[in-house]
GUVO-539170 format. One record per atom (N, C-alpha, C, CB): residue number from 1; atom name; x, y, z. Coordinates in Angstrom, 1 decimal. Glycine has a CB too. Layout:
N
 mardo torvo      x      y      z
   NUM    CA      X      Y      Z
...
END
This chain:
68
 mardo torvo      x      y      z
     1     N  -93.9  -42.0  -54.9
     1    CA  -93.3  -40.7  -55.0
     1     C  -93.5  -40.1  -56.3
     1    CB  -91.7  -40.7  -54.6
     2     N  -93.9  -38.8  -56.2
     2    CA  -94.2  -38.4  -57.5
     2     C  -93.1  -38.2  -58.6
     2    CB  -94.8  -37.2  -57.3
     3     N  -92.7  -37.7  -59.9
     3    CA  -91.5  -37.6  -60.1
     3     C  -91.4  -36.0  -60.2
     3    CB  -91.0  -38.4  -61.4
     4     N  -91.9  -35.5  -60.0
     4    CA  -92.2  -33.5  -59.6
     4     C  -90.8  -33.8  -58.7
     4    CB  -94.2  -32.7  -58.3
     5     N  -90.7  -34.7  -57.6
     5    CA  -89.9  -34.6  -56.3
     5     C  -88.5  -36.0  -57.1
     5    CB  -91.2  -35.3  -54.5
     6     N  -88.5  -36.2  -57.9
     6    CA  -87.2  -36.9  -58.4
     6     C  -86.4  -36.0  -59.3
     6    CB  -87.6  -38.2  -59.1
     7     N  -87.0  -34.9  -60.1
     7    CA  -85.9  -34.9  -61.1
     7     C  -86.4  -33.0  -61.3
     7    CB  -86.1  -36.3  -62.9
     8     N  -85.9  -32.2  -61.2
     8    CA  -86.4  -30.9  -61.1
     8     C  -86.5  -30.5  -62.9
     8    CB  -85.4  -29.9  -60.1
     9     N  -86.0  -31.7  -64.1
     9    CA  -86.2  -31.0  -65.0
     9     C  -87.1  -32.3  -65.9
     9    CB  -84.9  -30.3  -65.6
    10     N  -87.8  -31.4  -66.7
    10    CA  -89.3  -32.3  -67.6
    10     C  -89.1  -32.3  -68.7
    10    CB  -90.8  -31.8  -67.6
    11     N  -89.3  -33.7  -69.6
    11    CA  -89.5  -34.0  -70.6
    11     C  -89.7  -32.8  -71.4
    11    CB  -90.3  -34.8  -70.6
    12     N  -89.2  -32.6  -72.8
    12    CA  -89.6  -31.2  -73.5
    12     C  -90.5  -31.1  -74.3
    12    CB  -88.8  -30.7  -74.2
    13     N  -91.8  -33.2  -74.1
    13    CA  -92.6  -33.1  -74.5
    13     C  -94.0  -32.2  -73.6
    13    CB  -92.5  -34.3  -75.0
    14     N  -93.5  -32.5  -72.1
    14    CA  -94.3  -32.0  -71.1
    14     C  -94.4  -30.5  -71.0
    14    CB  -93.8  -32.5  -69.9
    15     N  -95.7  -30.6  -70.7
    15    CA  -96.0  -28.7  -70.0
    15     C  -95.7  -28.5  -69.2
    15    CB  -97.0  -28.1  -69.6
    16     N  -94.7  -27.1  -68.5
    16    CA  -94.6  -26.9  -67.2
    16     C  -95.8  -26.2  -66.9
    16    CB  -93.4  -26.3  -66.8
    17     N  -96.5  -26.7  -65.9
    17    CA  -97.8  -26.2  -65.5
    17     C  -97.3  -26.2  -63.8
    17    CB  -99.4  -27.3  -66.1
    18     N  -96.5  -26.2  -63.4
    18    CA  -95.9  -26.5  -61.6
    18     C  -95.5  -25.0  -61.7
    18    CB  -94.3  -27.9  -61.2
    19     N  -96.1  -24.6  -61.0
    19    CA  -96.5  -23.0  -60.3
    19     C  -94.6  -23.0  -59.4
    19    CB  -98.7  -23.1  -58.6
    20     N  -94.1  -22.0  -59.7
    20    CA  -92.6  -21.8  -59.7
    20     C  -92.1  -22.3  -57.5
    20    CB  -92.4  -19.4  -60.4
    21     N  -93.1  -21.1  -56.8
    21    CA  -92.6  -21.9  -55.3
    21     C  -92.9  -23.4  -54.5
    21    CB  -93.0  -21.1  -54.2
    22     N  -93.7  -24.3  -55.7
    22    CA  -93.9  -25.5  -55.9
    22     C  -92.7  -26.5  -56.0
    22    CB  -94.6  -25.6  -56.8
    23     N  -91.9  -25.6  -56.8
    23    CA  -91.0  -26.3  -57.7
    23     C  -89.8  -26.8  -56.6
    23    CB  -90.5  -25.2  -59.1
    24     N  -89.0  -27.4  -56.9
    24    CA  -87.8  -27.8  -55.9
    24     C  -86.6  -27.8  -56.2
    24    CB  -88.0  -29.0  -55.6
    25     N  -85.9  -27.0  -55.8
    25    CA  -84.3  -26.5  -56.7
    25     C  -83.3  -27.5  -56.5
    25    CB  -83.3  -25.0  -56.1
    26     N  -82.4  -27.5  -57.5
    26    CA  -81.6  -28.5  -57.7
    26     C  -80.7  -28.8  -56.5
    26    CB  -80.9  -28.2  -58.9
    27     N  -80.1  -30.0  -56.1
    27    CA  -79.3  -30.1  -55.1
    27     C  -78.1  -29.7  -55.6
    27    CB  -79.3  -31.4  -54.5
    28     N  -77.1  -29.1  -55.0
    28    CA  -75.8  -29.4  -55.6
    28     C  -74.8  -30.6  -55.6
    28    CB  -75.2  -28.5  -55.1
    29     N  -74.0  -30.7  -56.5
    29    CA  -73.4  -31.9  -56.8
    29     C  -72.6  -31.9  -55.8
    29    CB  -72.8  -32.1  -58.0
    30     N  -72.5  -32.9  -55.2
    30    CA  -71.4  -33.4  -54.3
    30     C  -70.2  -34.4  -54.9
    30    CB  -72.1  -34.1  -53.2
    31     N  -69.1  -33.9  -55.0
    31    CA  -68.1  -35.1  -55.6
    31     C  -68.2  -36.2  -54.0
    31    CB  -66.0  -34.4  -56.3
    32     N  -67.8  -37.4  -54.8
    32    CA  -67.7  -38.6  -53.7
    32     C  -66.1  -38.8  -53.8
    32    CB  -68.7  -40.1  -54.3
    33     N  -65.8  -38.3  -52.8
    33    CA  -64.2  -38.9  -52.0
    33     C  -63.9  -40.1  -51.8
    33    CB  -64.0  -38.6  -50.7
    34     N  -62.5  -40.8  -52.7
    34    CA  -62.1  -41.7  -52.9
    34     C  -62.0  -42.2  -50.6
    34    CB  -60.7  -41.3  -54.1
    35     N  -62.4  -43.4  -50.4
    35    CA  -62.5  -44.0  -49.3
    35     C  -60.8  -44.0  -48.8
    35    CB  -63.3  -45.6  -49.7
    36     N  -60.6  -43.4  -47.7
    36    CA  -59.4  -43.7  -47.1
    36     C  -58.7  -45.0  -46.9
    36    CB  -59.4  -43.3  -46.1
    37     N  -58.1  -45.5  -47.0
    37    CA  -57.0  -46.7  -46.6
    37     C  -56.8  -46.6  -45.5
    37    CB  -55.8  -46.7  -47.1
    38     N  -57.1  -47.4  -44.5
    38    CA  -56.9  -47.4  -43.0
    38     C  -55.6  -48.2  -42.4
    38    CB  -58.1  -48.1  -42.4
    39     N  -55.5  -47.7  -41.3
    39    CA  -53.8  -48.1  -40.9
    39     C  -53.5  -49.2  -40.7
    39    CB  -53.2  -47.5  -39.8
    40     N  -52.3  -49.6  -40.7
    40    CA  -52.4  -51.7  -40.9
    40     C  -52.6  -51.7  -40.2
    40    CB  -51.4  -53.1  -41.2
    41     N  -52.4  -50.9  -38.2
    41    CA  -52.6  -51.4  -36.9
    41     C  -54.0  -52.1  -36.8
    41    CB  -52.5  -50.1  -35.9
    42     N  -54.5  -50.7  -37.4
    42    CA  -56.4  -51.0  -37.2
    42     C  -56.8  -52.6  -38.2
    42    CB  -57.5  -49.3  -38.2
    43     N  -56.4  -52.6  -39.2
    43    CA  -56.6  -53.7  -40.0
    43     C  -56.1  -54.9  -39.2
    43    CB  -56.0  -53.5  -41.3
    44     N  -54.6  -54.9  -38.7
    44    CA  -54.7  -56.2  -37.9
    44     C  -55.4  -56.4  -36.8
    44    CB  -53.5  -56.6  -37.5
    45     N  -56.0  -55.6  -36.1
    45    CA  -57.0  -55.7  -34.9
    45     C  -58.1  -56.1  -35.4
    45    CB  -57.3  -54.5  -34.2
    46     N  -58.7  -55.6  -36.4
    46    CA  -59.6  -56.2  -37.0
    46     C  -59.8  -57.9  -37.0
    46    CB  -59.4  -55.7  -38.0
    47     N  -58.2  -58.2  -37.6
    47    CA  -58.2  -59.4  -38.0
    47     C  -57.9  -60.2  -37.1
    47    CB  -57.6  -59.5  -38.8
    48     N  -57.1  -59.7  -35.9
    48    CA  -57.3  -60.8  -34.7
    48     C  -58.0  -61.1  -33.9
    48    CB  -56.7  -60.7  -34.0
    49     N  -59.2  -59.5  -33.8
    49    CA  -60.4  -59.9  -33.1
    49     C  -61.4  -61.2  -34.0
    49    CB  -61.2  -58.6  -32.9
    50     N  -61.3  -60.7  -35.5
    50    CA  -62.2  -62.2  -35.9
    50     C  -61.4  -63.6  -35.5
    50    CB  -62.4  -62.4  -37.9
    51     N  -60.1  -63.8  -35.3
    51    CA  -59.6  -64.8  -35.1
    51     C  -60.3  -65.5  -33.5
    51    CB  -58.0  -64.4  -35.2
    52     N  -60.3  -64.3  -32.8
    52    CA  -60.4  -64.8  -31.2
    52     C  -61.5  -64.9  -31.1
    52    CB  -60.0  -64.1  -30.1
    53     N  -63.0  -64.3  -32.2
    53    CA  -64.2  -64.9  -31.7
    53     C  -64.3  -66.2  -32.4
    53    CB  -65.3  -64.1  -31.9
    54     N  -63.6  -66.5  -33.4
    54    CA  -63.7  -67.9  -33.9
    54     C  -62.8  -69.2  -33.2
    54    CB  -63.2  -67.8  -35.4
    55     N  -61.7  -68.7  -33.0
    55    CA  -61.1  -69.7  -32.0
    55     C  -61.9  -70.0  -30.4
    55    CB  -59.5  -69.2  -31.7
    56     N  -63.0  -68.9  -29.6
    56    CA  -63.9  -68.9  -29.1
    56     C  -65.1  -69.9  -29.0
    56    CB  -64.2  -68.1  -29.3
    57     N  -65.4  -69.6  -30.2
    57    CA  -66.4  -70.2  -31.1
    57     C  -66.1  -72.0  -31.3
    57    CB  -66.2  -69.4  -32.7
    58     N  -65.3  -71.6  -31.7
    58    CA  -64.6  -73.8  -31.8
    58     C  -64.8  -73.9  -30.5
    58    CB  -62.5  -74.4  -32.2
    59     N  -64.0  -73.0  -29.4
    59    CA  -63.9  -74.2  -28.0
    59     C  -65.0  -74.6  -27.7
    59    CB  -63.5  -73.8  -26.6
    60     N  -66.0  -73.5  -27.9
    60    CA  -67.5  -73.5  -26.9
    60     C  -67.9  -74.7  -28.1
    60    CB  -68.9  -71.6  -26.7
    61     N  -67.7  -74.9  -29.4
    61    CA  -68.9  -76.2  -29.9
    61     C  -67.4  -77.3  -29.4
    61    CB  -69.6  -76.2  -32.4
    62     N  -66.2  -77.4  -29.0
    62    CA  -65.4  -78.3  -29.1
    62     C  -66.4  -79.1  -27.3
    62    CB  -63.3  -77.6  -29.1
    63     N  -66.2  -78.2  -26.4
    63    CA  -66.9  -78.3  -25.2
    63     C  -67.9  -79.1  -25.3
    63    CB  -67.3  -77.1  -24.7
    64     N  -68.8  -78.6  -26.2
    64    CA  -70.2  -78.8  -25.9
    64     C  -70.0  -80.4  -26.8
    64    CB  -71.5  -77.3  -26.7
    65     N  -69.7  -80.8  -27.3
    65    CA  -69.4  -82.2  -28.2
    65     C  -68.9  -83.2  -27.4
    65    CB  -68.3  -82.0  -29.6
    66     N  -67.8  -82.8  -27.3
    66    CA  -66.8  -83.7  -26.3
    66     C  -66.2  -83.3  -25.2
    66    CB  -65.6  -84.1  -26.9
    67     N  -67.0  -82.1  -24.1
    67    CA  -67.1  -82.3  -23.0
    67     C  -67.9  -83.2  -21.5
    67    CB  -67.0  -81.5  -23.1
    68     N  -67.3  -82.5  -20.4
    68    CA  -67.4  -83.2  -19.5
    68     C  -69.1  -83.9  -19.6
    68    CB  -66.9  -82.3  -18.5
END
């Protein structure tokens, strides 16, 4: 990728020689929003579903070891 297309402003040792509707206008800043905190409901579901594919998980290797 060239850097023409990374940074819309040049060294002040460089020439601007990039012909003006070439050029590529600045994005605007976006602030980044602190991540919400999610509700304990959801968090314990979370955490019981990992429980039930792991207690899953044991039976099927418990089965497969020391079953029939």
């Amino acid at each position: 990728m060239s850097s023409i297309a990374l940074d819309f402003r040049h060294p002040a040792g460089i020439a601007r020689d990039i012909p003006a509707e070439l050029c590529i206008p600045p994005r605007p800043r976006v602030l980044a929003r602190p991540a919400l905190r999610e509700p304990a409901w959801r968090e314990a579901m979370r955490w019981s579903l990992i429980a039930l594919s792991a207690s899953l998980a044991a039976g099927e290797v418990a089965l497969a070891l020391f079953g029939p």
